[in-house]
C-alpha positions as CSV (number, residue, x, y, z in Angstrom):
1,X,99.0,200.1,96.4
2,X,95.4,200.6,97.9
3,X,94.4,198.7,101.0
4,X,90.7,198.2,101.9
5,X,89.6,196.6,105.1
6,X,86.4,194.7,105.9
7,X,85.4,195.8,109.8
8,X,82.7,192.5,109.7
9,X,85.7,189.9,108.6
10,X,88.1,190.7,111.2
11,X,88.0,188.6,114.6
12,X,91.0,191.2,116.1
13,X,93.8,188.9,116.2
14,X,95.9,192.1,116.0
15,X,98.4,190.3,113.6
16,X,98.3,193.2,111.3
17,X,99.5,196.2,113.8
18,X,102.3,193.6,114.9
19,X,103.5,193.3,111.4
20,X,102.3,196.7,110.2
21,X,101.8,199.5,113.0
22,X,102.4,202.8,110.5
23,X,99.4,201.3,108.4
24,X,96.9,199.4,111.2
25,X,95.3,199.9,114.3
26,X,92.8,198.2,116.3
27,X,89.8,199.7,118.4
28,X,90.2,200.1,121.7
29,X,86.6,198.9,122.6
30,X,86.6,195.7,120.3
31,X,89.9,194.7,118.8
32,X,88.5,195.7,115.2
33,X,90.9,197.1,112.5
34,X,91.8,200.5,112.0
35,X,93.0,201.9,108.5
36,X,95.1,204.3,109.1
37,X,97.1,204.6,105.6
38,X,95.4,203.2,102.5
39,X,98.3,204.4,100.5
40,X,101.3,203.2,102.5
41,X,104.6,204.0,101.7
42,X,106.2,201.7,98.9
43,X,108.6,200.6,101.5
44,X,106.0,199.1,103.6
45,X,104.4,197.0,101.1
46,X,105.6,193.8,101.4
47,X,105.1,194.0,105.3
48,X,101.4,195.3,103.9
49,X,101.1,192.1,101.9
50,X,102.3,190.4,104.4
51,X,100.3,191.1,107.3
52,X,97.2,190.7,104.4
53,X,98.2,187.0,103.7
54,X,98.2,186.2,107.3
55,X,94.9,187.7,108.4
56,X,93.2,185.0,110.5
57,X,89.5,186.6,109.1
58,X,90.6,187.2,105.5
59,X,89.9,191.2,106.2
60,X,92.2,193.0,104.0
61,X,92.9,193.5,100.7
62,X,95.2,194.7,98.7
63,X,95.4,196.4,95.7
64,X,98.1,197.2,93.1
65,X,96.1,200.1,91.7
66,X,95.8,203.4,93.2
């Protein structure tokens, strides 16, 4: 699994770190997504696709490959 995460889609709703804290963070200035595992763990990838599927600004992605 690769995530990728698109800085100009999210609206910092934080829902990700809630769901996902190992793998996201959020700026302390803005709100703005932090990467901070691209690769997580296989156990955390259903929290991963998760948090993905309930991302108010459509900002990450997930990838099977990699």
């Amino acid at each position: 699994m690769k995530i990728t995460v698109d800085e100009a889609k999210c609206c910092g709703a934080g829902t990700c770190v809630m769901l996902a804290p190992d793998v996201f963070d959020q700026r302390d200035d803005d709100g703005i997504v932090v990467l901070l595992d691209e690769h997580p763990a296989e156990a955390l990838h259903t929290t991963v696709r998760e948090a993905a599927s309930v991302c108010p600004g459509v900002a990450i992605s997930v990838s099977e490959e990699g």
